[in-house]
N, C-alpha and C positions, 0 to 999 in steps of 0.2 A: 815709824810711820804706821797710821791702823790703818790694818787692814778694811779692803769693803765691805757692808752687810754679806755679798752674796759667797765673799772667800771667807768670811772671819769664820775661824775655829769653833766660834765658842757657840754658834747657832745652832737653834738647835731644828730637829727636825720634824716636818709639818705631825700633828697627832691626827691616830685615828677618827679622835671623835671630832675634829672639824671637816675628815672627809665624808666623815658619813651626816654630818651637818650638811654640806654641800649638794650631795648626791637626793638629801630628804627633801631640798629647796628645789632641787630640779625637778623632782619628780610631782610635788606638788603644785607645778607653774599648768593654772588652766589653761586650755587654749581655747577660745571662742570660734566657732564655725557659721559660716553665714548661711541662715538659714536658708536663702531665697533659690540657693545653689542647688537646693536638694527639690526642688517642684520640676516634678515631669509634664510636660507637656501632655494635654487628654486629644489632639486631633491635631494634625497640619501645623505644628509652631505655636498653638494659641495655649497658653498656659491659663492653669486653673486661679480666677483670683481671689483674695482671701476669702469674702465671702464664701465661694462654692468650697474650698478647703475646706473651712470649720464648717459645713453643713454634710459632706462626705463624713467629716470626723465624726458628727454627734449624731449622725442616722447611724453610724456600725456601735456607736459604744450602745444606739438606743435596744438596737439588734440585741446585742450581747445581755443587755438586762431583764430584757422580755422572752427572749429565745426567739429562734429561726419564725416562729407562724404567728407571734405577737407582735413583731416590732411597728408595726403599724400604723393604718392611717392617722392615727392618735398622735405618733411623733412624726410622720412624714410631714403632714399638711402643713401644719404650723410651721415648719423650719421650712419650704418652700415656697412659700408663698411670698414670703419676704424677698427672693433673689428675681433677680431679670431673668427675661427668655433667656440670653445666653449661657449667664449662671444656669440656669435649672439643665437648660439640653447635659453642659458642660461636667452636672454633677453625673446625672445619668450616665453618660456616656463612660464616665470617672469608674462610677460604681463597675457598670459590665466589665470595663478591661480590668478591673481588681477583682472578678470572680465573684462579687457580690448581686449574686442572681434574682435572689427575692426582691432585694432594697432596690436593687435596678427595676426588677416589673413594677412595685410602687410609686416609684417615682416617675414610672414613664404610665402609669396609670393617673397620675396628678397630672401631668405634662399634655394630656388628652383631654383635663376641664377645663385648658386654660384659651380664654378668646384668642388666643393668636396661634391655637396651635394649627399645624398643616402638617399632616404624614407626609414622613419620608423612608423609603426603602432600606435606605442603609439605619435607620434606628432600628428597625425591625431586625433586619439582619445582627447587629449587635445583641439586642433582645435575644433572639434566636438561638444564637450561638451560646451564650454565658447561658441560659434555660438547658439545654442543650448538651452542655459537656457537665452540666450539675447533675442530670437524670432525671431534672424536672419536667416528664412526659405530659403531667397534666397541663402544667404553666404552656408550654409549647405549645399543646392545643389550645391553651387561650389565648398565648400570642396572636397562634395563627385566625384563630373565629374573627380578634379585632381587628384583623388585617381585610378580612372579608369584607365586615362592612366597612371599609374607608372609603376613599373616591380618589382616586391616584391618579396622575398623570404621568403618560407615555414612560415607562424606564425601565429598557432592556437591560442595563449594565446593573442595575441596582436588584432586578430581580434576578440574574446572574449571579448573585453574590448570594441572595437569598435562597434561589437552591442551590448553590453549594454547601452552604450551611447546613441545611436541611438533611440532602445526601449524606453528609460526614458527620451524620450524627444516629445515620439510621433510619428518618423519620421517611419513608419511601411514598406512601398515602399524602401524606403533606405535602413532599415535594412535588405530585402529581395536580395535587389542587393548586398550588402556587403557579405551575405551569398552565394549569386552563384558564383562572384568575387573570393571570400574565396577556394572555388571546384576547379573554374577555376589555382590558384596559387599553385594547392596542396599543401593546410593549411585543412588535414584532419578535416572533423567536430568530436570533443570527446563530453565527457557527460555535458560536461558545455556549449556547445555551445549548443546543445539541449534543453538545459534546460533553457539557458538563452531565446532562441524564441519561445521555448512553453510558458513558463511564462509569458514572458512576453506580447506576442499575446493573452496569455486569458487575461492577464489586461487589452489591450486595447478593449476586445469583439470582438476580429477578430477570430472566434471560424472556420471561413471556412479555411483561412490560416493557422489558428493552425492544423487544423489536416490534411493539405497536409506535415506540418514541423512531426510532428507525425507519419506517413508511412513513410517518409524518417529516423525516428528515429529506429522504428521498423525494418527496412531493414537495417540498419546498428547493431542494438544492438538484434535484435530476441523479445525484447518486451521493455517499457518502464519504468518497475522496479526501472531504473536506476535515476528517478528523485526524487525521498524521497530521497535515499542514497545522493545525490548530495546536496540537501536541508539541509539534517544531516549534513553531512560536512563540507557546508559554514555554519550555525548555531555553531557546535561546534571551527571553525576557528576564526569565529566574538568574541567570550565567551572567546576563550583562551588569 
């Protein structure tokens, strides 16, 4: 009786060179990855769409080929004009959280020609911020000049955000003018704007200005009690 392929004697045994045949097929097997997977979201759930992508993409490659003080209204314009409000906020906004400071002032310098625009606080504070941790002293003051002349309505929580920025970046003059600005728009000062310019005026050792912001707290709240409570609450906010 013959024996079966797997007992017969006379078989022989697998070669090298099919296992490294095998191992060169695995190793060559592409694997496709879905692109779509990989787009972070720029604000609240809302993802960037193609459009503002490729206009993110070709203002940093425009960047790179002109250098940092070139990349300019020359490439801005044209590639924005083409996108919706939302696109254009969306690229902006894209730009600041990727550190891209100038092509962000640019674009939110084009975002200012456009008939529908209406300032808001928190683009500023975006603005602010990415100006701001780059060392762009000058841009920061131009941020802030176009902030002056805007026409804003009432927003404590937004210019709360705004001097904190400011503060933790150093800019102590700014954050004073933002604060009177703040009075000027009736965007009443509450216990977090307090608390954010006492604090953070004693971090920078500006202990004389701290406590002209500290009589104006006092005149407003009857004492300053109100800053442990405020401290507890962002502490227990942060924990939750």
């Amino acid at each position: 009786m013959l024996s079966s392929p797997a007992c017969s004697p006379f078989r022989l045994p697998p070669t090298r060179g099919g296992a490294r045949r095998r191992s060169a097929a695995a190793a060559g097997t592409i694997t496709m990855r879905d692109r779509s997977k990989n787009r972070k979201p720029t604000q609240r759930g809302r993802y960037l769409s193609t459009e503002a992508i490729q206009a993110v993409q070709s203002l940093k490659r425009a960047a790179l080929r002109g250098g940092p003080a070139a990349s300019a209204a020359a490439a801005v314009e044209p590639k924005l004009r083409r996108l919706l409000k939302a696109d254009m906020v969306a690229v902006f906004r894209e730009l600041a959280a990727q550190g891209e400071a100038l092509l962000a002032l640019q674009v939110f310098e084009e975002i200012q020609k456009e008939h529908w625009y209406k300032p808001r606080l928190l683009w500023y504070t975006d603005l602010v911020t990415v100006l701001a941790n780059k060392g762009l002293r000058s841009e920061v003051d131009k941020a802030c000049s176009y902030l002056k002349r805007e026409q804003l309505e009432p927003d404590t929580e937004g210019f709360n955000l705004l001097l904190k920025a400011l503060l933790d970046a150093g800019f102590t003059q700014l954050a004073l003018d933002c604060f009177r600005l703040m009075k000027l728009w009736d965007s009443d000062p509450d216990r977090i704007t307090y608390t954010t310019l006492i604090k953070g005026l004693e971090s920078l050792g500006k202990m004389d200005l701290c406590a002209g912001i500290q009589l104006e707290a006092e005149n407003d709240y009857g004492s300053l009690d109100f800053l442990d409570e405020v401290e507890t609450e962002e502490a227990c906010a942060s924990s939750s």
